[in-house]
Backbone bond lengths (Angstrom), bond angles and torsions (degrees), N, CA, C in turn:
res aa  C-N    CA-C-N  psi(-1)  N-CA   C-N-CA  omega(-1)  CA-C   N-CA-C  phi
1 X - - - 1.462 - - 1.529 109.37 -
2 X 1.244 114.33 127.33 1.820 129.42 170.52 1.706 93.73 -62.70
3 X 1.366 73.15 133.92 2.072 94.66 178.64 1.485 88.81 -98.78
4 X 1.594 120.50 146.22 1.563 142.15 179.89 1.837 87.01 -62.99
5 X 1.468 85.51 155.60 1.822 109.06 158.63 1.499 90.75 -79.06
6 X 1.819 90.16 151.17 1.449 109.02 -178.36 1.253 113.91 -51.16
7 X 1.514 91.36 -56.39 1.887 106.89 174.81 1.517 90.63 -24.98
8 X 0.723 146.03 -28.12 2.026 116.46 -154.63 1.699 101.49 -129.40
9 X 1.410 119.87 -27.65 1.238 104.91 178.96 1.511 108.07 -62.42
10 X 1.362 118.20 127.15 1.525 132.82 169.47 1.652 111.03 -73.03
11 X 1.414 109.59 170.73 1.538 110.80 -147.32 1.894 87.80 -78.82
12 X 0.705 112.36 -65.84 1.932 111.57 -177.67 1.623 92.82 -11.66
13 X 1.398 121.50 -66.05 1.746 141.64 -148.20 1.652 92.30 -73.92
14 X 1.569 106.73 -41.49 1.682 112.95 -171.61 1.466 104.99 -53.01
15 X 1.373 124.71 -70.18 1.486 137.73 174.17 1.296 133.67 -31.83
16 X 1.460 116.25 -25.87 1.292 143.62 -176.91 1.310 123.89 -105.42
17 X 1.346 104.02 -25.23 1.969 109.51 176.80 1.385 108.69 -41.07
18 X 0.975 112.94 131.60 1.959 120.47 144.94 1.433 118.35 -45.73
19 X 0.973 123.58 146.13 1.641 136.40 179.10 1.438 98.58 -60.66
20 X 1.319 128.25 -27.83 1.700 126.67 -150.88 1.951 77.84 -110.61
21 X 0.914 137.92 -87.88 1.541 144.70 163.65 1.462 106.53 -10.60
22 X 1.345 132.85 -44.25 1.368 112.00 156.61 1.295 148.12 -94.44
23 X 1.399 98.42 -8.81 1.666 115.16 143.26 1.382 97.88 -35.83
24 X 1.165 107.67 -88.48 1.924 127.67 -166.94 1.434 86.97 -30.85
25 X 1.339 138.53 -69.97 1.377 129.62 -154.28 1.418 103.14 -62.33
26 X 1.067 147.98 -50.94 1.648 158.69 -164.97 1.066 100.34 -57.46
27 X 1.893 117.09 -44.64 1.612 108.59 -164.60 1.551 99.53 -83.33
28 X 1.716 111.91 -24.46 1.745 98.28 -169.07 1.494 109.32 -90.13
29 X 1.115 124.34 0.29 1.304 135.61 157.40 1.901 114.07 -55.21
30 X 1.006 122.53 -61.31 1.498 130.45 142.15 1.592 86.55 101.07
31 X 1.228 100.76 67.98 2.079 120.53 159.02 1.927 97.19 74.60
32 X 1.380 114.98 35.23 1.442 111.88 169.88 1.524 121.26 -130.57
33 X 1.583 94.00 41.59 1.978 120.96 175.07 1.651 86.45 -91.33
34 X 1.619 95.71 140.70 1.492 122.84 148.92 1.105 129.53 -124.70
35 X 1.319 111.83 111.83 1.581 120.06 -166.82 1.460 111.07 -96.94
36 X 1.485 132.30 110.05 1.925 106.56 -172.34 2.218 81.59 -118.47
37 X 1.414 65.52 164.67 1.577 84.10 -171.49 1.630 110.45 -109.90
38 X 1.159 119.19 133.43 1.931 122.14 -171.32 1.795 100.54 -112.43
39 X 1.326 129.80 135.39 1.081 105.70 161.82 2.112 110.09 -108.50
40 X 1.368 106.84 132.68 1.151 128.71 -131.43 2.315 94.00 -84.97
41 X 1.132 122.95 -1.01 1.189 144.32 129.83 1.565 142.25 -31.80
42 X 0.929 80.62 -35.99 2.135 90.51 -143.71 1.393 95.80 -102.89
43 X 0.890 140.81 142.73 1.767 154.58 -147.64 1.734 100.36 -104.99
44 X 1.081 137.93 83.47 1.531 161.43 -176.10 1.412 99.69 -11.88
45 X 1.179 131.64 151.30 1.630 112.57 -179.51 1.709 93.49 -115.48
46 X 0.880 128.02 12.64 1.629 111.96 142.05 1.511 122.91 -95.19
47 X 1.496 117.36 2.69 1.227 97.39 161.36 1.272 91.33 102.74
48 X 1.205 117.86 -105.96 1.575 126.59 -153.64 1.773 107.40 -112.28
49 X 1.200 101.14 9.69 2.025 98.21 160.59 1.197 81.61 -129.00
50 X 1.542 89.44 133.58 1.943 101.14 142.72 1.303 150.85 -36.47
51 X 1.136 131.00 126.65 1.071 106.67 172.85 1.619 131.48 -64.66
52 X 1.345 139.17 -7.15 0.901 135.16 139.53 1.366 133.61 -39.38
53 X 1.077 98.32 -24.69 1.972 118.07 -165.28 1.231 87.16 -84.95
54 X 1.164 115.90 -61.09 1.678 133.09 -175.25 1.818 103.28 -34.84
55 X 1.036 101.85 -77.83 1.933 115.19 -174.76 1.352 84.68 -47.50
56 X 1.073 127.63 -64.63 1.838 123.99 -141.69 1.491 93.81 -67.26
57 X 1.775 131.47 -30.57 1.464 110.78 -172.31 1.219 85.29 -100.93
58 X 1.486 148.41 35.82 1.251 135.19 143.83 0.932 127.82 -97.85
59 X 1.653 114.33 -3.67 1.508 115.36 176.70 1.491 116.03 157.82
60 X 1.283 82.29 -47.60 1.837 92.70 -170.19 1.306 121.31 -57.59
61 X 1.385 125.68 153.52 1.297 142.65 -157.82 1.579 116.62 -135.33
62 X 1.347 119.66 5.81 1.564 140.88 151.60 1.460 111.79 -146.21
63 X 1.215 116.69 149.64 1.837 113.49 155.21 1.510 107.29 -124.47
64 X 0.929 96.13 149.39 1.438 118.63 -171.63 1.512 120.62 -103.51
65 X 1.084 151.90 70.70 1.325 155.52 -151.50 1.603 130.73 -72.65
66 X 1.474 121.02 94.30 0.856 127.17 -137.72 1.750 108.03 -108.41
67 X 1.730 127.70 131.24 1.428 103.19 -146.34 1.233 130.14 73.17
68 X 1.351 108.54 7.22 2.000 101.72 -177.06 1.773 86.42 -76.88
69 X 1.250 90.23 154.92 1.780 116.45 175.18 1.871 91.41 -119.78
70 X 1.194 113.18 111.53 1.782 137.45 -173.80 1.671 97.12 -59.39
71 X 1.927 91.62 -55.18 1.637 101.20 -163.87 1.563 116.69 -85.49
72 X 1.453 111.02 -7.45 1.547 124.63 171.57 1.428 82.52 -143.87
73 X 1.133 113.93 132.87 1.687 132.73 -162.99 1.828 103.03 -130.32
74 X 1.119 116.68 124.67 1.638 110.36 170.32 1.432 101.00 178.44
75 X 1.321 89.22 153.77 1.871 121.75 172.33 1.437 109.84 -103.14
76 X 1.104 105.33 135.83 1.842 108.28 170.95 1.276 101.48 -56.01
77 X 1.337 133.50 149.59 1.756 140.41 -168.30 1.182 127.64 17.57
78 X 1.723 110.10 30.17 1.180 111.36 -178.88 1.683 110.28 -94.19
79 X 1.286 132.30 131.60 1.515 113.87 170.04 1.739 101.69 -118.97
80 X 1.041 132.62 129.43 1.384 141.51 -147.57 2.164 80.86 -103.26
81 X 1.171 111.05 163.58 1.421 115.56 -177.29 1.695 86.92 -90.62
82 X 1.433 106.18 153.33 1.663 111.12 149.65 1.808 117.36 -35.46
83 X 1.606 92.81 115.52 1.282 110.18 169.22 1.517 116.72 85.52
84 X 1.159 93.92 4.01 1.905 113.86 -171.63 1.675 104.17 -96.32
85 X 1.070 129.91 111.13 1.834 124.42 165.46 0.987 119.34 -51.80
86 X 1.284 113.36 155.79 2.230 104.89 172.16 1.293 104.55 -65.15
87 X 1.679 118.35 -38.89 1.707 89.08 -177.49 1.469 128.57 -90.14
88 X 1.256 109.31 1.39 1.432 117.06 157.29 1.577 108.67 -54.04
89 X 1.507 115.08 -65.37 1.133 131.00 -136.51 1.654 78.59 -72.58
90 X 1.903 132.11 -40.47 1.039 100.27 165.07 1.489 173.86 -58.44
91 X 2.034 79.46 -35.30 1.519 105.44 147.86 1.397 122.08 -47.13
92 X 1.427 125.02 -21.60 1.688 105.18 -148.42 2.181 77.76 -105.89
93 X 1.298 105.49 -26.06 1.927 91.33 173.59 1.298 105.81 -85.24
94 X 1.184 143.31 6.56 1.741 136.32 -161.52 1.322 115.56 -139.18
95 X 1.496 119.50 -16.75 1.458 124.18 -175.70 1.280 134.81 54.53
96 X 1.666 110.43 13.53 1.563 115.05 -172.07 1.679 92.27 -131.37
97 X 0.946 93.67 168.63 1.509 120.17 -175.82 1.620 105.47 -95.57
98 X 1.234 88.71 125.60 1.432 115.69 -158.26 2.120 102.30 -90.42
99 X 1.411 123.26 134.63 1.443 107.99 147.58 1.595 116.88 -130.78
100 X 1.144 126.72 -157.35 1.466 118.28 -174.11 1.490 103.06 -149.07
101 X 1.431 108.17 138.25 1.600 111.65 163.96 1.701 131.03 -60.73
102 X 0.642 100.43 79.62 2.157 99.52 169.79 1.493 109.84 -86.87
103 X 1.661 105.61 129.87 1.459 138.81 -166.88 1.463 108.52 -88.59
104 X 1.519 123.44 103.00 1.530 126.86 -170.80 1.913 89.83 -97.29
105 X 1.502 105.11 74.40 1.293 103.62 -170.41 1.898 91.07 -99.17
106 X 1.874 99.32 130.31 1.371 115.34 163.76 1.595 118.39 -88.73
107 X 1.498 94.08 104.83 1.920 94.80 176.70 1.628 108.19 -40.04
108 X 1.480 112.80 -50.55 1.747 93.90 -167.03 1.537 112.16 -98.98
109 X 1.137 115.21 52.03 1.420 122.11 170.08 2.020 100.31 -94.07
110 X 1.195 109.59 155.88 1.473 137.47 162.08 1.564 105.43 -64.08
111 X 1.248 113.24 113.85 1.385 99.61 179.90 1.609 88.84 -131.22
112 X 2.026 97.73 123.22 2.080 99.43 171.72 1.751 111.95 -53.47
113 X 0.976 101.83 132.57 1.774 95.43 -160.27 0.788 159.67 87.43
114 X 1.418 132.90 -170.57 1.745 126.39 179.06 1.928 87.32 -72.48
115 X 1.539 120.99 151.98 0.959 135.70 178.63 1.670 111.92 -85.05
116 X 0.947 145.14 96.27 1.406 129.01 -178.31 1.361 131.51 -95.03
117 X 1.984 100.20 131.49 1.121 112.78 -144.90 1.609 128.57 -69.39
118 X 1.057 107.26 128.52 1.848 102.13 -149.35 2.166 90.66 -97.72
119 X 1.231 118.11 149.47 1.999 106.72 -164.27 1.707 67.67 -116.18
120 X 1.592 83.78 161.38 1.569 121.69 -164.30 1.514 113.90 -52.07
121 X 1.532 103.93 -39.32 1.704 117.68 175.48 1.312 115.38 -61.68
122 X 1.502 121.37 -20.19 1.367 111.28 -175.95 1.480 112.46 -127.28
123 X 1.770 110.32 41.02 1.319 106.88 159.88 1.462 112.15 -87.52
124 X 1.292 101.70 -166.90 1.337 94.73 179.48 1.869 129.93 -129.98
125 X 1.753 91.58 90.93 1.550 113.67 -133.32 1.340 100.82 -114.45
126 X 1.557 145.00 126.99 1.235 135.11 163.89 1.480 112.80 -6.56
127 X 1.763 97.78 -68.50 1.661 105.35 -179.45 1.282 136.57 -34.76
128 X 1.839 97.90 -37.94 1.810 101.58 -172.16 1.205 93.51 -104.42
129 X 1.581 145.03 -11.39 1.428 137.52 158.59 1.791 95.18 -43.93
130 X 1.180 105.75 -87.27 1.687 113.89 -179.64 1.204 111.75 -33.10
131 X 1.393 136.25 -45.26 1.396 115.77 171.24 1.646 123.46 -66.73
132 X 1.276 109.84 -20.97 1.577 122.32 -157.36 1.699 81.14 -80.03
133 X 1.553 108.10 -59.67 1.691 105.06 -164.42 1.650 100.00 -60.29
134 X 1.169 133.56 -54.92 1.507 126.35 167.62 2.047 128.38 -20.94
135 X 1.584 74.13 -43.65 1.631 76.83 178.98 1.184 109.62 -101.29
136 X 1.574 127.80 29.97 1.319 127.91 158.02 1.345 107.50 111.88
137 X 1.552 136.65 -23.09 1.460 123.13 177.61 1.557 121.66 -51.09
138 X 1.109 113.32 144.51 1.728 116.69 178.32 1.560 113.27 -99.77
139 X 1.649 106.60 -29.50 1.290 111.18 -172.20 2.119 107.06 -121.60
140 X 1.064 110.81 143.81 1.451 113.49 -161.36 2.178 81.59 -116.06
141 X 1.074 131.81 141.63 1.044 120.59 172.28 2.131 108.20 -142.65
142 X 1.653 100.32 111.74 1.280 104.31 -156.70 1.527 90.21 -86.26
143 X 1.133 113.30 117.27 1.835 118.41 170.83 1.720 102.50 -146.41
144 X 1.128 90.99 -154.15 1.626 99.61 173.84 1.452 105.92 -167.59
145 X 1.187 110.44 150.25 1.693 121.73 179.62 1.367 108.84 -76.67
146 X 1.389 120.42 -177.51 1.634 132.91 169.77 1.854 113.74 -69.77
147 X 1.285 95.58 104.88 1.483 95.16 176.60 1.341 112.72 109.10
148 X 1.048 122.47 5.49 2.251 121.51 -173.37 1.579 84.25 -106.38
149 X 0.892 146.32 -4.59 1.958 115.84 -179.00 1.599 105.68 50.01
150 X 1.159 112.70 59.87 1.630 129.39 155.91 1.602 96.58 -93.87
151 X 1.190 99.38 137.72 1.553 121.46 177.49 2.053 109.36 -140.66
152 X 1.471 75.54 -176.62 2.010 91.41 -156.65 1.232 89.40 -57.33
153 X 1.321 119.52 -80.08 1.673 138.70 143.42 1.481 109.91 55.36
154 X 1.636 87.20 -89.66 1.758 121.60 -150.67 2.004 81.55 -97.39
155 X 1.107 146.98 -20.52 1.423 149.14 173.94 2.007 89.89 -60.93
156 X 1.217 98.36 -82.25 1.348 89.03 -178.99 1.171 135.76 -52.70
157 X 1.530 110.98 -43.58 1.825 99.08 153.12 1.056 138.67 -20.71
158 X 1.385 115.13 -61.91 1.637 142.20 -159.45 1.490 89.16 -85.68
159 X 1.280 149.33 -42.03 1.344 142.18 -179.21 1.587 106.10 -58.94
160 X 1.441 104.41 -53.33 1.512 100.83 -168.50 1.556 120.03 -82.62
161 X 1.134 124.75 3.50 1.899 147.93 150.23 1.440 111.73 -92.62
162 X 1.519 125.42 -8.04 1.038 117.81 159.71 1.531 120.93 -98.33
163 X 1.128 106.04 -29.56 1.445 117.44 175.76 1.569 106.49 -86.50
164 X 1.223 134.91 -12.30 1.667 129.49 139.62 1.075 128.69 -27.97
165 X 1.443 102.21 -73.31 1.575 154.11 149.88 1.705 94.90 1.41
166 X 1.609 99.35 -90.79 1.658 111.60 -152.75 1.302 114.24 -107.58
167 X 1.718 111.19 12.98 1.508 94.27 -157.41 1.235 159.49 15.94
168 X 1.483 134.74 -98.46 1.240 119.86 168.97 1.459 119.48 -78.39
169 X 1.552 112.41 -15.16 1.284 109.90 -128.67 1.823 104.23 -97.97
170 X 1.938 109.34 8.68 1.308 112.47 162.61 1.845 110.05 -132.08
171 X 1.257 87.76 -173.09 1.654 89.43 -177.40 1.164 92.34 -114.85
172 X 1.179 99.75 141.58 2.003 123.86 172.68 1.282 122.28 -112.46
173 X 1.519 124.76 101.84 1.398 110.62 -172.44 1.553 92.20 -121.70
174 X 1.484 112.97 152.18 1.429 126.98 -168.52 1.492 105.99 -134.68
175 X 1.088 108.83 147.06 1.286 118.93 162.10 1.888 114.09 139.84
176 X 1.662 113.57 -172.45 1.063 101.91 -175.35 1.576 129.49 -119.55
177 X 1.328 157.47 104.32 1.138 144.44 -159.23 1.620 121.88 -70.53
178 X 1.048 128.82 -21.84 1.518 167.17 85.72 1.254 148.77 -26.23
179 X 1.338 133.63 168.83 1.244 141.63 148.96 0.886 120.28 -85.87
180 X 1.562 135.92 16.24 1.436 142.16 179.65 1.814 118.64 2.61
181 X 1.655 97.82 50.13 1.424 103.74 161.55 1.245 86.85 96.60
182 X 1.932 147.35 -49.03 1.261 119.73 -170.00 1.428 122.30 -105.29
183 X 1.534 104.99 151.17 1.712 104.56 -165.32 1.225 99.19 87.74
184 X 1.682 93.14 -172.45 1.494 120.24 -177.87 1.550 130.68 -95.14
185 X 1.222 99.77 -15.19 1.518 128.97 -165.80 1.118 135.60 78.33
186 X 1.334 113.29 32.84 1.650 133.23 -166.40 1.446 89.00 -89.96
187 X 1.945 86.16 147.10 1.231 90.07 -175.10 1.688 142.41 -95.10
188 X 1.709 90.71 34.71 1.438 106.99 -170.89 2.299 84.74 -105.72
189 X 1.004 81.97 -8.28 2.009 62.50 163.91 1.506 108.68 -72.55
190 X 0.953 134.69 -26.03 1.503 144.93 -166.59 1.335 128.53 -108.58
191 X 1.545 120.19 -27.28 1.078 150.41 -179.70 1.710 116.32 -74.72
192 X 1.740 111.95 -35.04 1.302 103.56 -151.40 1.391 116.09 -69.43
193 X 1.325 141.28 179.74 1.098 136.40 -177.82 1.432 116.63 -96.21
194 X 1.502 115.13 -28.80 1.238 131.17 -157.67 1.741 84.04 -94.06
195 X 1.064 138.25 -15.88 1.362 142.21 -166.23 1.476 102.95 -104.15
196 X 0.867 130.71 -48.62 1.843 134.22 153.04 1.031 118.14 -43.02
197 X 1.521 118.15 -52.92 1.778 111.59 -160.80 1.870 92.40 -88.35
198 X 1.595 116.04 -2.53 1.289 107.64 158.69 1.702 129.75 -81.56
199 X 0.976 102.79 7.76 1.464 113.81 -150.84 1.961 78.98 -116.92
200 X 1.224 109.25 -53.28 1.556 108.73 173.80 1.155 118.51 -59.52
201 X 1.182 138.41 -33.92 1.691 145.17 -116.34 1.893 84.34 -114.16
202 X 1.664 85.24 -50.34 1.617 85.76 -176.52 2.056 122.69 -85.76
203 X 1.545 101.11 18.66 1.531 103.48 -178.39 0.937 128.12 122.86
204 X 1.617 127.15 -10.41 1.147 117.40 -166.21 2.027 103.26 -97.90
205 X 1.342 76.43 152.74 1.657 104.99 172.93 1.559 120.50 -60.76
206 X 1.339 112.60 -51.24 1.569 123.60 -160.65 1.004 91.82 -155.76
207 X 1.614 105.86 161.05 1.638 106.21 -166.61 1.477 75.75 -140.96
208 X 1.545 99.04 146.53 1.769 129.72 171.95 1.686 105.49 -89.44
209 X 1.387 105.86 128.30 1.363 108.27 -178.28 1.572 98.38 -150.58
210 X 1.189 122.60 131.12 1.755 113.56 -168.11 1.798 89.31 -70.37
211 X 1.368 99.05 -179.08 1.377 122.34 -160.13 1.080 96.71 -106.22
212 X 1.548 127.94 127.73 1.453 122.90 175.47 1.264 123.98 -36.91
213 X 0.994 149.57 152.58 1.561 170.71 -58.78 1.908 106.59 -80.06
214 X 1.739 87.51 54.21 1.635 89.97 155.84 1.453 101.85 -123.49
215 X 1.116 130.46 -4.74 1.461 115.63 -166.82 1.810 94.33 -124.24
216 X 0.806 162.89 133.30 1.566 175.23 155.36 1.639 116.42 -46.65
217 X 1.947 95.67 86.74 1.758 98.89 -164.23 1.945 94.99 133.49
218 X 1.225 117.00 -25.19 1.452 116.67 -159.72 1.439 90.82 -88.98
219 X 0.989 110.73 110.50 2.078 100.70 -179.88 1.745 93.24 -116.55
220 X 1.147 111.32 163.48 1.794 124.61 159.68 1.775 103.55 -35.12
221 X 0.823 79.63 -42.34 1.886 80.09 -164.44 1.844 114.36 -75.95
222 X 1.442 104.44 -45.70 1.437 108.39 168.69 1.666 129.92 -56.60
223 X 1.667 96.75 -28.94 1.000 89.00 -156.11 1.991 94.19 -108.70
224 X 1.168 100.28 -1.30 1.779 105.01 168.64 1.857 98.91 -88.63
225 X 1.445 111.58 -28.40 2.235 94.18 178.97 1.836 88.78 -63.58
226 X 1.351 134.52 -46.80 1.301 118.11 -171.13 1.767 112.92 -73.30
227 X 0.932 114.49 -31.51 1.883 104.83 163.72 1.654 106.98 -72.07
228 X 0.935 134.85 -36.02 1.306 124.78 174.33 1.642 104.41 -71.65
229 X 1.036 139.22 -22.48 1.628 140.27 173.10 1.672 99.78 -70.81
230 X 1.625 109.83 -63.56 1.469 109.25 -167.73 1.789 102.94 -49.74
231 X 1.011 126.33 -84.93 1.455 137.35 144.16 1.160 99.84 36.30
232 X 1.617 98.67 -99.46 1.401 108.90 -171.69 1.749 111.39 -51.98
233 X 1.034 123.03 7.02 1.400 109.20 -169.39 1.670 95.56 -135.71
234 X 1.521 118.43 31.48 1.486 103.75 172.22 1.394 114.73 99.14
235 X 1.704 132.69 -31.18 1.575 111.68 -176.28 1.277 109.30 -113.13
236 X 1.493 95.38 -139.43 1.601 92.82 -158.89 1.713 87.85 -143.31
237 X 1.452 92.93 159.58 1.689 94.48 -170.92 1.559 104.62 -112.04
238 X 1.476 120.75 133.14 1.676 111.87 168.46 2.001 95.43 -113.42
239 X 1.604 94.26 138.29 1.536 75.38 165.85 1.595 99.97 -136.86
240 X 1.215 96.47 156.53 1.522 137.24 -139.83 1.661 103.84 -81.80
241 X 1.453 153.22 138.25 1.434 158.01 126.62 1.503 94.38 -94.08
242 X 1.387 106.47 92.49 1.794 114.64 178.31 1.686 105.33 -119.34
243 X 1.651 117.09 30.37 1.819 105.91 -161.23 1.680 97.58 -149.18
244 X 1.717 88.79 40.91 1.564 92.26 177.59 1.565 107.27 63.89
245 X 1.375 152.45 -8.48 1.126 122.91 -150.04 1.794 90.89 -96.49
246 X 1.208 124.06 7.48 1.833 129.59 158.62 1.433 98.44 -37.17
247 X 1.271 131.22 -20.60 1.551 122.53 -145.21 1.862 87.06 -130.59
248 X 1.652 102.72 -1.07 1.736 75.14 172.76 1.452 123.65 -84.03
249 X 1.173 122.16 -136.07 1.982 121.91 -174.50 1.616 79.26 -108.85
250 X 1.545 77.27 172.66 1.644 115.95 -176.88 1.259 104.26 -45.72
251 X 1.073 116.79 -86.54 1.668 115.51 -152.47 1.566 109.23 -72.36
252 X 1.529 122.55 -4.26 1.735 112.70 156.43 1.751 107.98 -78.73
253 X 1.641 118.33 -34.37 1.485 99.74 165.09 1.583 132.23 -69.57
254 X 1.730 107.38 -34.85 1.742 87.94 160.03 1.608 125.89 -82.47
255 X 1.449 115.83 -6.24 1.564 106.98 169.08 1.827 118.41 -60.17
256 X 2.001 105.05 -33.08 1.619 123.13 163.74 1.201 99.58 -48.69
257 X 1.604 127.64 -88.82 1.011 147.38 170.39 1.563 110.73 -9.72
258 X 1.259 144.65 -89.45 1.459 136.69 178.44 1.279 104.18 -52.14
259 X 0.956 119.97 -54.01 1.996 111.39 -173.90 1.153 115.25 -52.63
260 X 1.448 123.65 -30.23 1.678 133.52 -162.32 1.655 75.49 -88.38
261 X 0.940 143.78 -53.41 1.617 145.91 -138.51 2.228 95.87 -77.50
262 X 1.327 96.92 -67.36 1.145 107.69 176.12 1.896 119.66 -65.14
263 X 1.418 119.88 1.39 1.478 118.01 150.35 1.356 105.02 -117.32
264 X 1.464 118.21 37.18 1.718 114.12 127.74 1.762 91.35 98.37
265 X 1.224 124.83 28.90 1.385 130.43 159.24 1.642 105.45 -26.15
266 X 0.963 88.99 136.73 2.306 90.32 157.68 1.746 94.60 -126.38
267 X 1.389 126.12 -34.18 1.463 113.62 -158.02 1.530 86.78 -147.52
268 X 1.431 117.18 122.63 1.649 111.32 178.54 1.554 116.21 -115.90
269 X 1.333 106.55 88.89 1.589 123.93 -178.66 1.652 105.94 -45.39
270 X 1.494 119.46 139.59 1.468 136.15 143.50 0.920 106.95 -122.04
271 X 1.358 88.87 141.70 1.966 117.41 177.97 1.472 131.15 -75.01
272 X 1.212 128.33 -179.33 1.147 129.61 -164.09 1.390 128.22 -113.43
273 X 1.299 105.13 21.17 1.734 118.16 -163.76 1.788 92.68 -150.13
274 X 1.118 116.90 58.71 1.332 122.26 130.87 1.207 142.19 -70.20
275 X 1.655 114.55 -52.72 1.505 141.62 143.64 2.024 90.58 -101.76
276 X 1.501 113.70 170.74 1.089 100.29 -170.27 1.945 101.31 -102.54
277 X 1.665 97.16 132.34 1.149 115.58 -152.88 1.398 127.97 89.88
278 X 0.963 123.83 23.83 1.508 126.40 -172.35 1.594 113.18 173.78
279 X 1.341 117.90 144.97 0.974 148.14 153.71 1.455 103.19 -33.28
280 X 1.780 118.69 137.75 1.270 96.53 158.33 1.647 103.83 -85.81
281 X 1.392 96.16 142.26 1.820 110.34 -158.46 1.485 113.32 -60.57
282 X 1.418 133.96 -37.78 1.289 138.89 173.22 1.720 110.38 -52.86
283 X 1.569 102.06 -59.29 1.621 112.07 169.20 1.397 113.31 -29.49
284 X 1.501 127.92 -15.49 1.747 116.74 -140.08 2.037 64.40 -108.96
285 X 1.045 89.67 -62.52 1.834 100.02 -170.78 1.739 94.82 -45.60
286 X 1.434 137.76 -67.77 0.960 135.74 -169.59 1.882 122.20 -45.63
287 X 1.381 88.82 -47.64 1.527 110.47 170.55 2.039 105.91 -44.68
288 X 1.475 90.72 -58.96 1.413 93.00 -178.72 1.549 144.14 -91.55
289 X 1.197 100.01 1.09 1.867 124.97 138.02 1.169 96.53 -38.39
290 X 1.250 105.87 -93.11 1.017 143.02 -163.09 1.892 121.37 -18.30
291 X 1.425 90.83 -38.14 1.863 105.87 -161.76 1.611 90.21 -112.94
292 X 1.708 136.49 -11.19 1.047 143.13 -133.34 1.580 121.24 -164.81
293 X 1.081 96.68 -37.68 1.603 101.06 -170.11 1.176 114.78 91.08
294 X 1.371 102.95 173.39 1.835 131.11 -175.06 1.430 87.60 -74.40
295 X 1.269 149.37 -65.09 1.448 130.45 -146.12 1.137 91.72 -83.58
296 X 0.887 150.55 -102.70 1.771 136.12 -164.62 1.328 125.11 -27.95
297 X 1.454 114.37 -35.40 1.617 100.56 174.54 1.552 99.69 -87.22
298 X 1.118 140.45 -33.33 1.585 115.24 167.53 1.043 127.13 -70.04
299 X 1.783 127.66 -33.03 1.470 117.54 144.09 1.621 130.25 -40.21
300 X 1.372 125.52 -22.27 1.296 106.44 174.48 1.727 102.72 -99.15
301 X 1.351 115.64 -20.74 1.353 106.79 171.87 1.740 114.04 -51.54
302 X 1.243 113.30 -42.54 1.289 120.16 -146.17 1.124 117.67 -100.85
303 X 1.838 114.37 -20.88 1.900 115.02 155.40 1.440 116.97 -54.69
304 X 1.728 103.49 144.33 1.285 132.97 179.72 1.514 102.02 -46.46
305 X 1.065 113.73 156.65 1.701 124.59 128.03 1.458 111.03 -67.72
């Protein structure tokens, strides 16, 4: 049986997908996923909704949880009921399917700068994969923030002990939105081929590749020969706004927006440092016009919980 495009699964159907079933939905959707990113810390800037709540009635159709601690687990003002997980408790106010960032940080890497200190829950470890999928995540996403010395390396490691780990039963997406402190940020750290089909070889689902003209080197063209590689070899591509520019004006997020679309997007991530922790919130909606239109992005704004 054909699984629905995301576009149409409603939030009840969202929460419940299989890891393998929403793959299927992402790819038959055909590059009209919105991924926004929350960092799971930071005190909501409305106060009394989440910021999760926030992205999800702006558009988005996964969140991505950024800063989750696996082994101490929490949302800024979130209180989960007895016996309830935080990411349950998020799923059950947001209706989308939730995943979490884990840090494939290499101790002896060069990192430009003070190194910043990444806590045990949010490396990126069989252990806190298994706890993350326990407490309800669908998607495990191996990257690294600004400043941890995550490399290609220790990305593929952590994929192929994570994908031991959980087999089918999560999604693994790899790759980098950044230079997270190592190198220069050229865009052959991200680009290479032999560095992708490693990122596949060892399990992963979708590969992270920033979105043309956030990273310096990432053009339309570079970054569609690597979606036409992933592609041809089975996954799916998300690309990345990881450089603050979530927080620029309109017409630099739909110039992201079509360019990411036209080098072969399947799922188009925004970041979390527009305002800090969040998207600026219109951008998430603008973004998804943009790749989609008015009837689909106000249809997913506008279904129930």
């Amino acid at each position: 049986m054909s699984i629905a495009r995301i576009l149409d699964l409603r939030p009840e159907e969202l929460v419940k997908v299989t890891a393998r079933d929403l793959l299927a939905a992402i790819r038959a959707a055909e590059g009209r996923t919105i991924l926004a990113e929350v960092i799971c810390p930071v005190m909501p800037i409305l106060y009394d909704v989440g910021n999760a709540e926030l992205v999800a009635a702006m558009g988005a159709d996964i969140i991505l949880l950024n800063l989750y601690n696996a082994q101490q687990p929490a949302v800024f003002g979130l209180s989960p009921v007895t016996g309830q997980s935080v990411i349950d408790a998020v799923k059950g106010l947001i209706g989308r399917p939730v995943g979490v960032n884990l840090e494939a940080v290499d101790w002896d890497s060069d990192v430009q700068g003070e190194r910043v200190k990444v806590e045990r829950g949010r490396l990126a470890t069989p252990e806190n994969a298994r706890l993350a999928y326990e407490q309800g995540a669908c998607m495990i996403t191996v990257t690294g923030n600004p400043g941890t010395g995550v490399t290609n390396s220790q990305i593929k490691q952590a994929v192929t002990q994570i994908r031991a780990e959980l087999g089918e039963n999560i999604i693994i997406t790899a790759g980098k939105m950044h230079a997270a402190g190592v190198g220069g940020g050229a865009g052959d750290i991200f680009l290479s081929q032999a560095e992708v089909g490693g990122f596949l070889s060892a399990g992963a689902d979708i590969i992270l590749i920033p979105a043309p003209g956030t990273i310096p080197g990432i053009t339309v063209d570079s970054a569609r020969e690597v979606a036409a590689y992933v592609h041809g070899h089975g996954g799916l591509v998300m690309t990345a706004v990881g450089t603050s520019q979530e927080g620029a004006d309109t017409q630099t997020i739909r110039t992201i927006a079509l360019n990411a679309k036209m080098a072969g997007a399947d799922i188009h991530h925004i970041g979390d440092s527009g305002y800090m922790g969040i998207a600026v919130p219109e951008n998430i909606m603008n973004y998804s016009i943009a790749v989609r239109g008015r009837r689909h992005t106000f249809r997913r704004m506008a279904m129930r919980v």
